[in-house]
Every structure is written in structure tokens, then in C-alpha cells.
N, CA, C and O atoms as CSV, one atom per row, in Angstrom:
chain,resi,resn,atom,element,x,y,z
A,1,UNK,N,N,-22.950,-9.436,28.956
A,1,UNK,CA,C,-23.294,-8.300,28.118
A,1,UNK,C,C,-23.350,-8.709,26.651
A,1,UNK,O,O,-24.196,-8.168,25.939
A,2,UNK,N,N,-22.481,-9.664,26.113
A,2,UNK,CA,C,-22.445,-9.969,24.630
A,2,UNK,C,C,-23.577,-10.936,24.487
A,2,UNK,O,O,-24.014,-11.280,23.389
A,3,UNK,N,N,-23.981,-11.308,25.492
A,3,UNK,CA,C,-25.426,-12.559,25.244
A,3,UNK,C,C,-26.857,-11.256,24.778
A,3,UNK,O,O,-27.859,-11.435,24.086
A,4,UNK,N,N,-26.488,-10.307,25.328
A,4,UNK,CA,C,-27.561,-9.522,25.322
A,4,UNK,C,C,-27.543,-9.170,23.653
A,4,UNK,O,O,-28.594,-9.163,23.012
A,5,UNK,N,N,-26.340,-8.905,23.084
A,5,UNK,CA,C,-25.890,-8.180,21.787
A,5,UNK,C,C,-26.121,-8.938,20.858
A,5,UNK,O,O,-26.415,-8.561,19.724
A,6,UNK,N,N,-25.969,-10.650,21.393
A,6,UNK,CA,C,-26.707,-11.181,20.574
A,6,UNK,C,C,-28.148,-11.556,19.964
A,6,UNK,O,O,-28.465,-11.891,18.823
A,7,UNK,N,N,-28.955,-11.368,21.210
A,7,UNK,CA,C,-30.299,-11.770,21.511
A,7,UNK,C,C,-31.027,-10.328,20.469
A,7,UNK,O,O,-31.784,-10.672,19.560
A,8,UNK,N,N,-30.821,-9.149,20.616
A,8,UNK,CA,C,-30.898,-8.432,19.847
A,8,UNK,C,C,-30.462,-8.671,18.528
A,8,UNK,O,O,-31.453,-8.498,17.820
A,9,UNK,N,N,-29.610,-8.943,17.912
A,9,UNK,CA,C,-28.775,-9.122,16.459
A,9,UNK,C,C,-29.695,-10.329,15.691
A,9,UNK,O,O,-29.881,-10.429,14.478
A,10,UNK,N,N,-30.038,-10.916,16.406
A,10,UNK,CA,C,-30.724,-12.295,16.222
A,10,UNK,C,C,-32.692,-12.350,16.151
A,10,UNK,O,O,-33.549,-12.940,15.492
A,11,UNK,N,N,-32.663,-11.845,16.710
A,11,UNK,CA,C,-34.412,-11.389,16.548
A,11,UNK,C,C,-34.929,-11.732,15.285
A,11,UNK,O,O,-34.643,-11.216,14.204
A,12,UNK,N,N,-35.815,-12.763,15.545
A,12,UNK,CA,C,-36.729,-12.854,14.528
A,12,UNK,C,C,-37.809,-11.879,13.368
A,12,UNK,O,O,-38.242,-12.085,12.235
A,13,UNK,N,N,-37.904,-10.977,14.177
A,13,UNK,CA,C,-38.476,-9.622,13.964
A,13,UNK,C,C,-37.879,-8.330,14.051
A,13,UNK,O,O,-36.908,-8.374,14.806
A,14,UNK,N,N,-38.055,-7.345,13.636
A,14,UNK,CA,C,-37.524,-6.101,13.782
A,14,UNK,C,C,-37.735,-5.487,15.084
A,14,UNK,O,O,-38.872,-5.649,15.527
A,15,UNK,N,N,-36.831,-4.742,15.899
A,15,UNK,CA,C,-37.394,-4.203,17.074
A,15,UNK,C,C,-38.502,-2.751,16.574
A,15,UNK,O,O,-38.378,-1.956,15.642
A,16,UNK,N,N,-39.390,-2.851,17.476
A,16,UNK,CA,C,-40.913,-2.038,17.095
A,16,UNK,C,C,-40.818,-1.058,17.527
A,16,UNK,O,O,-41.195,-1.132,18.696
A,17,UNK,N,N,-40.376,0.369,17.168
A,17,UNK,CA,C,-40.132,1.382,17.546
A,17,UNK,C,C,-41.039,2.683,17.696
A,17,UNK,O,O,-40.760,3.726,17.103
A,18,UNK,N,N,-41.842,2.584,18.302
A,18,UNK,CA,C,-42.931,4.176,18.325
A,18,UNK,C,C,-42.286,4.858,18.559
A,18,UNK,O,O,-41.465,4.472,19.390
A,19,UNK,N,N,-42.130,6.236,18.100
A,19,UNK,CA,C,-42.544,7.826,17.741
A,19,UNK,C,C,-43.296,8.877,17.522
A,19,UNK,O,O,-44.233,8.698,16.743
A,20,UNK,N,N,-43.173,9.859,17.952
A,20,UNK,CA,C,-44.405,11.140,17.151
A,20,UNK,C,C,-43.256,11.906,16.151
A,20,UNK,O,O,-42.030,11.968,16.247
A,21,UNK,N,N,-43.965,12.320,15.403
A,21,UNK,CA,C,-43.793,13.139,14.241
A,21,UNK,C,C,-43.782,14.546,14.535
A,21,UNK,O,O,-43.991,15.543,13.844
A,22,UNK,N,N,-43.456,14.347,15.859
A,22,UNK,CA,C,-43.996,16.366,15.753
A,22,UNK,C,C,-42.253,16.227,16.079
A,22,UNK,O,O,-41.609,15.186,16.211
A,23,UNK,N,N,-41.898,17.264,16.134
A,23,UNK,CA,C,-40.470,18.427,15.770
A,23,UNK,C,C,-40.232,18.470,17.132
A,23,UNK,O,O,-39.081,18.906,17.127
A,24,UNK,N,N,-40.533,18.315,18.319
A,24,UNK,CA,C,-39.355,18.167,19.121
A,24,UNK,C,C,-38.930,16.449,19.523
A,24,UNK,O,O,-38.247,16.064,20.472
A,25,UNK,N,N,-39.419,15.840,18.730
A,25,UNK,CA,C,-38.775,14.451,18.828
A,25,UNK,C,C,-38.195,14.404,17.364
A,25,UNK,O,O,-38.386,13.307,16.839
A,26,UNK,N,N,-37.652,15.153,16.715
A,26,UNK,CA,C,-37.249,15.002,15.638
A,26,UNK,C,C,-35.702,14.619,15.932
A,26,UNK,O,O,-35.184,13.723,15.265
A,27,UNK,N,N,-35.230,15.057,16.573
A,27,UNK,CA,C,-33.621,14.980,16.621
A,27,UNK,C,C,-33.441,13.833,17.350
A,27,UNK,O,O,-32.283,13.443,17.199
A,28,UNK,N,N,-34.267,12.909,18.289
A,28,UNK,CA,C,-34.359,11.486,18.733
A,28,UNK,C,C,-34.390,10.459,17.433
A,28,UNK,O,O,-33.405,9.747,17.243
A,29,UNK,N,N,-35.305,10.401,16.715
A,29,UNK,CA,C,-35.262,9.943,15.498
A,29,UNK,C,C,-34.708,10.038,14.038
A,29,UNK,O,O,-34.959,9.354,13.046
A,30,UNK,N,N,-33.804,11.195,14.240
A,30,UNK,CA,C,-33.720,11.491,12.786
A,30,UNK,C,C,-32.338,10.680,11.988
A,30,UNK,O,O,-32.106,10.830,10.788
A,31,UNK,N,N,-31.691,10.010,12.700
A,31,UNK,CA,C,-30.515,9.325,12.313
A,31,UNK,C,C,-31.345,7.455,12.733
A,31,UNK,O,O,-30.639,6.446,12.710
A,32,UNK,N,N,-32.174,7.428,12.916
A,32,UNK,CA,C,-32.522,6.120,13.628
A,32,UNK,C,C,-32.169,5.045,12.132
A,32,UNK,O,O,-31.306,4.172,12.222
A,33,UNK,N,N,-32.686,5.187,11.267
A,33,UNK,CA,C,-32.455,4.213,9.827
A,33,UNK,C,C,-31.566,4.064,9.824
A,33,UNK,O,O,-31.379,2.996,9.241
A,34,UNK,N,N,-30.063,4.769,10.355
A,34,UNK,CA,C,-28.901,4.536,10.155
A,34,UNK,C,C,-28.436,3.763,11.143
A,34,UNK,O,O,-27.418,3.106,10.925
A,35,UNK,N,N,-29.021,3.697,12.286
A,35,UNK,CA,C,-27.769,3.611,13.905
A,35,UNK,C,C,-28.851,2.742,14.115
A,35,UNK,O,O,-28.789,2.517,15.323
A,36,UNK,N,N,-30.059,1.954,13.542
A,36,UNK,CA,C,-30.868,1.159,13.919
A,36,UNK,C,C,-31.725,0.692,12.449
A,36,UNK,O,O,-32.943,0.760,12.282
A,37,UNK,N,N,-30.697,0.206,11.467
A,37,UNK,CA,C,-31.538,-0.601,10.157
A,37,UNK,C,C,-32.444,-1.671,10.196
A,37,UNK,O,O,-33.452,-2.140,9.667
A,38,UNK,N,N,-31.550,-1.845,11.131
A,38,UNK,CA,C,-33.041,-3.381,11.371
A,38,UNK,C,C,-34.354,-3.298,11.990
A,38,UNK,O,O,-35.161,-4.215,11.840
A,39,UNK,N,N,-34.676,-2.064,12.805
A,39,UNK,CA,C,-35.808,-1.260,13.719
A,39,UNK,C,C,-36.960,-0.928,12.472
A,39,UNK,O,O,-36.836,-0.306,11.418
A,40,UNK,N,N,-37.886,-1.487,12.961
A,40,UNK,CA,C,-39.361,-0.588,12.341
A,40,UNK,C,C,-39.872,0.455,12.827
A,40,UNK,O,O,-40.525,0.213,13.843
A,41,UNK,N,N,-39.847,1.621,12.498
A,41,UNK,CA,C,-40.393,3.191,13.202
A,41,UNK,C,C,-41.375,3.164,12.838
A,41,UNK,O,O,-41.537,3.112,11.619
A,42,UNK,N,N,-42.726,3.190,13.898
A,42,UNK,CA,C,-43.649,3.567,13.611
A,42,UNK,C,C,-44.245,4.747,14.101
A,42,UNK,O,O,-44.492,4.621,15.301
A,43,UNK,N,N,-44.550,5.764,13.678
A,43,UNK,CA,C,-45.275,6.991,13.448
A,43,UNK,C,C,-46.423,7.142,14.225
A,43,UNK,O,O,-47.134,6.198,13.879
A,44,UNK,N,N,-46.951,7.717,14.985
A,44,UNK,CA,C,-47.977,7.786,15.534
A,44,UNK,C,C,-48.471,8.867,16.765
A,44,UNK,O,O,-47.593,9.578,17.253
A,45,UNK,N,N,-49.851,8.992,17.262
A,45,UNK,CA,C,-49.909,9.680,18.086
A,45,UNK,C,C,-49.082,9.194,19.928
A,45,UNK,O,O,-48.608,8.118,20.292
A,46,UNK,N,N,-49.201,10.314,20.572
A,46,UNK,CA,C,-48.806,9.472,21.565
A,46,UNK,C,C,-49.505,8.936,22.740
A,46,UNK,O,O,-48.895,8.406,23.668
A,47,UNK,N,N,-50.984,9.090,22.701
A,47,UNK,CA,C,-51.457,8.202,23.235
A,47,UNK,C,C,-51.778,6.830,22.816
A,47,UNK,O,O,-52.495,6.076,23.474
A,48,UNK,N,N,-51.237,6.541,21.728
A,48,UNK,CA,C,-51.551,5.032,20.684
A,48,UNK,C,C,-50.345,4.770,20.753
A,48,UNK,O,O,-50.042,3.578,20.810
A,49,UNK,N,N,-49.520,5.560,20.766
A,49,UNK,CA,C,-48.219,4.144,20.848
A,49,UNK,C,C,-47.778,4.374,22.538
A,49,UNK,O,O,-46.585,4.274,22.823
A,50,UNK,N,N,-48.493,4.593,23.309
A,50,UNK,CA,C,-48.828,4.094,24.532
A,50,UNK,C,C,-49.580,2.552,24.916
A,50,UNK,O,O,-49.272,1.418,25.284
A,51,UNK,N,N,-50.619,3.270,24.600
A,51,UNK,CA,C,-51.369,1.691,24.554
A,51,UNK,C,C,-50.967,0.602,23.857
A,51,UNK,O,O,-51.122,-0.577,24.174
A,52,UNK,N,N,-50.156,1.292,22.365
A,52,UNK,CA,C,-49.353,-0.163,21.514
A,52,UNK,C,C,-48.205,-0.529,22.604
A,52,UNK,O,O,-48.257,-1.742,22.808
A,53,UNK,N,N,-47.459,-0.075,23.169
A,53,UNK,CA,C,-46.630,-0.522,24.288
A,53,UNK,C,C,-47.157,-1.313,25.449
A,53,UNK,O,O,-46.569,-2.318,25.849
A,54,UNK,N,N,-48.064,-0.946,25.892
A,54,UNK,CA,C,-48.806,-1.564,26.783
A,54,UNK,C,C,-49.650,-3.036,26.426
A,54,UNK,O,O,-49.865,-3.952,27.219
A,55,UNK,N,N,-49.925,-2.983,25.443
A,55,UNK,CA,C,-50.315,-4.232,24.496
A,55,UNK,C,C,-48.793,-5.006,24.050
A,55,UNK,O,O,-48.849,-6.121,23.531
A,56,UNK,N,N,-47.480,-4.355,24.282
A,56,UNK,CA,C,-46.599,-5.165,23.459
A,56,UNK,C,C,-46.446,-5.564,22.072
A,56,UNK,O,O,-45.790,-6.487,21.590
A,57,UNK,N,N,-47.367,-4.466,21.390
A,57,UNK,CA,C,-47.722,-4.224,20.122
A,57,UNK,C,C,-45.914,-3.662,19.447
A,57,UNK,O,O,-45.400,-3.873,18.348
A,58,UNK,N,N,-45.246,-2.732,20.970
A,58,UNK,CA,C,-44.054,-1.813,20.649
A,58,UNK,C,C,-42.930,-2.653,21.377
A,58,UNK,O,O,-43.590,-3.469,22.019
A,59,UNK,N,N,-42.101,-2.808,21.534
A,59,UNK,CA,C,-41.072,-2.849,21.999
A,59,UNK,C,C,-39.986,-1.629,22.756
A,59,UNK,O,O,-39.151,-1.882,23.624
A,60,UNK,N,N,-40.243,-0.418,22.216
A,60,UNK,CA,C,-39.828,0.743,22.692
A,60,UNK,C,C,-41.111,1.342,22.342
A,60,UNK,O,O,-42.051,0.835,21.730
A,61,UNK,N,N,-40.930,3.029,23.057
A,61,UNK,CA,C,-41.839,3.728,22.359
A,61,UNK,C,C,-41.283,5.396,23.378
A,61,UNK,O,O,-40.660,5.294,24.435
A,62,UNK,N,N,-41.659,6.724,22.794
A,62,UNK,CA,C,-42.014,8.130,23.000
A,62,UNK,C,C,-43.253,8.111,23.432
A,62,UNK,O,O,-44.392,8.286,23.000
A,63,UNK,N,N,-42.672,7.833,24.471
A,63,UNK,CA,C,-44.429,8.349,25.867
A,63,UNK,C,C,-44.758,9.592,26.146
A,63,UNK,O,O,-43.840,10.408,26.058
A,64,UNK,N,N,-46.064,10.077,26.535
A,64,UNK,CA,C,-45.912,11.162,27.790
A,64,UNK,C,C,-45.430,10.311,28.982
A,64,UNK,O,O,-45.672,9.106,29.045
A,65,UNK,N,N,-44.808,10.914,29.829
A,65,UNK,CA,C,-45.015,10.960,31.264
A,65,UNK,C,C,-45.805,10.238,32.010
A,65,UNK,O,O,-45.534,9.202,32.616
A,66,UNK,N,N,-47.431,11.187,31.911
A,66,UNK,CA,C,-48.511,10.830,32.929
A,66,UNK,C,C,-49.187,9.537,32.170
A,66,UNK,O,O,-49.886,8.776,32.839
A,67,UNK,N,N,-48.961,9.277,30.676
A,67,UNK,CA,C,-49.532,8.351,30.459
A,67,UNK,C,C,-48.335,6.614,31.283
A,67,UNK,O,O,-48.515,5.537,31.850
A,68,UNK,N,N,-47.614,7.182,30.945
A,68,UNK,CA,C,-46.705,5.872,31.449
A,68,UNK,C,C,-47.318,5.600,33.214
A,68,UNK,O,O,-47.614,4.533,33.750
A,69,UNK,N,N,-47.355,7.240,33.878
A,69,UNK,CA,C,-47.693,6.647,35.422
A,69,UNK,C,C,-48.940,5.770,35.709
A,69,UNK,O,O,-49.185,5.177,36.759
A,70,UNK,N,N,-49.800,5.807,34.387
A,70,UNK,CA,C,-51.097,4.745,34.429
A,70,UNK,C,C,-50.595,3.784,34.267
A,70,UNK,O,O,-51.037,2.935,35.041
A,71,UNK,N,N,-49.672,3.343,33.478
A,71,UNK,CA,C,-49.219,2.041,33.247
A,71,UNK,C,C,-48.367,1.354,34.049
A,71,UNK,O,O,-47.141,1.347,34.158
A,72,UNK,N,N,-49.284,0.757,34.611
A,72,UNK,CA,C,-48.409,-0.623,35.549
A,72,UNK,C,C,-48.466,-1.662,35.408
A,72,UNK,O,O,-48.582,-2.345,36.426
A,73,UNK,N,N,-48.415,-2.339,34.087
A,73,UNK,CA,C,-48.954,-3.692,34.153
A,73,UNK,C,C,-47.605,-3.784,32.794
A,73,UNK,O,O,-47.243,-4.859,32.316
A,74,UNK,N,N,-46.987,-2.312,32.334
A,74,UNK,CA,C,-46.129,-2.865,31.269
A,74,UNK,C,C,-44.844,-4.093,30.997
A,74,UNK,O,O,-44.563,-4.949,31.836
A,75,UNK,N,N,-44.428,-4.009,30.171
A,75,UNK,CA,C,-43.031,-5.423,30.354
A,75,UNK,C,C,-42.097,-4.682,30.324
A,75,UNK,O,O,-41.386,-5.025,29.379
A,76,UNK,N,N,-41.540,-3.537,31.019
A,76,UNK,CA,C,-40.504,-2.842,31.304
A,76,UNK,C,C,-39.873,-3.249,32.415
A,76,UNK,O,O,-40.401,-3.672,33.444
A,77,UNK,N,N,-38.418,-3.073,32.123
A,77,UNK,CA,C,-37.312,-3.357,32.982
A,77,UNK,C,C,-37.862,-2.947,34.407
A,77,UNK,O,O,-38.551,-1.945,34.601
A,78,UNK,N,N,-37.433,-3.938,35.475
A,78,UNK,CA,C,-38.123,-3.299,37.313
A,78,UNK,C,C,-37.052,-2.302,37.199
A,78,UNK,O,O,-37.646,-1.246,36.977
A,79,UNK,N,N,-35.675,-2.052,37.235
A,79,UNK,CA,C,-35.274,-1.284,37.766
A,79,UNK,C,C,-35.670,0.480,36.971
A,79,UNK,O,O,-35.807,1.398,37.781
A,80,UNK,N,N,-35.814,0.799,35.521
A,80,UNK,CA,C,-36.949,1.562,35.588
A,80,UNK,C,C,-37.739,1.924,35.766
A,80,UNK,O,O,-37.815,3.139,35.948
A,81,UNK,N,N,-39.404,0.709,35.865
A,81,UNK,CA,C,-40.551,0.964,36.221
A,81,UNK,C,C,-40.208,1.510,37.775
A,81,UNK,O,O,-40.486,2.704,37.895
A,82,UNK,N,N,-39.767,1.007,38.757
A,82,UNK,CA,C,-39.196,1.253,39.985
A,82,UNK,C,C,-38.709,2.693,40.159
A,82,UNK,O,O,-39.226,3.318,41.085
A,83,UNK,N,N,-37.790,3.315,39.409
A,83,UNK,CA,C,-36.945,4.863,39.122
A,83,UNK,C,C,-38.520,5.962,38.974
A,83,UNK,O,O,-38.964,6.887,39.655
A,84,UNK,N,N,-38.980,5.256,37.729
A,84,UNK,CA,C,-40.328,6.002,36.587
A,84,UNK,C,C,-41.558,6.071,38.012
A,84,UNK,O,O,-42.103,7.162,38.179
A,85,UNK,N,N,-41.864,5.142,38.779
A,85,UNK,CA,C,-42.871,5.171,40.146
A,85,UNK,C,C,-42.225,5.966,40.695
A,85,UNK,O,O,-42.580,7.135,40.539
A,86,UNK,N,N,-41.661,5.838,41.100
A,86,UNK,CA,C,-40.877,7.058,42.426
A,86,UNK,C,C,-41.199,8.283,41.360
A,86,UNK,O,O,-41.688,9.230,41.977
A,87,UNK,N,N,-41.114,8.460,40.413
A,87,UNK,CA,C,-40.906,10.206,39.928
A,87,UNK,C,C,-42.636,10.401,40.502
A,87,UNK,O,O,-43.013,11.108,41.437
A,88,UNK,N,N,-43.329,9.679,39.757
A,88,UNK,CA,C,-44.606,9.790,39.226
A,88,UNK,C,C,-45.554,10.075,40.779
A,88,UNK,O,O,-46.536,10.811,40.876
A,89,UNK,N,N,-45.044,9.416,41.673
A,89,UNK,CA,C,-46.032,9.618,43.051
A,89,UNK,C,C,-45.361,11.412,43.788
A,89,UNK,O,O,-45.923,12.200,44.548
A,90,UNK,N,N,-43.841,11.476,43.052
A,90,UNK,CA,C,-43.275,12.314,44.075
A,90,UNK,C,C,-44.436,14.047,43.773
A,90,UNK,O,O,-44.257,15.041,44.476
């Protein structure tokens, strides 16, 4: 677990954070500068920081749903993509 804490702490880059700006993701983001200084938030719609995820443009990101069930080719953890399939066919 502390190899992980490091691999994060250590990053060459900032972790790439998509968001939307609209008000019910406000309270997901609104402490993020604090509890994540080293993170770049980027702003955007949410079908673009879909596809920036899917490109690996993001590192995280605020999806829809149905856009994620198109995406199968992302670099997300199996045991999510795995959880996230099962919702999406049920």
C-alpha cells in the first residue's frame, strides 16, 4: 500500500483531473486545491473529458454513465471496469 503512496507523491506530472462546472458536481470538487495541490482540474464538458480519458489525455475524470458503457478500451482498474460492465448490460 505505501509503494502505491509513493508512486503517486512522486509523479512527474500532476494527476489530470476532469470535471464539469455545473452545480451538482460542485461539492465533489470544491475542496479539491486543498486535499489534492498537486492535481490539475480541468473544467470541461462531459462528453470531452470522456474522450480526454479515453485518450489518457485524464487520469481521472466526471463521466456520464452511458458514455463510460461505450468505453471499453479505457486504462481503468479490471476490477471496476468489471463492477461498471455488469451495471451497464444489467
Amino acid at each position: 500500500m505505501s509503494d502505491r503512496l509513493i508512486m503517486f507523491t512522486t509523479r512527474e506530472r500532476p494527476i489530470r483531473i476532469g470535471a464539469v462546472s455545473y452545480l451538482n458536481s460542485k461539492p465533489l470538487i470544491e475542496d479539491l486545491a486543498v486535499l489534492a495541490s498537486d492535481a490539475e482540474l480541468i473544467l470541461d464538458f462531459p462528453s470531452r473529458l470522456a474522450d480526454d480519458l479515453s485518450a489518457g489525455d485524464l487520469d481521472v475524470a466526471l463521466i456520464p454513465s452511458a458514455k463510460f458503457c461505450e468505453m471499453r478500451t479505457t486504462k481503468l482498474s479490471q476490477m471496476h471496469v468489471s463492477r461498471l460492465m455488469a451495471q451497464c448490460s444489467a
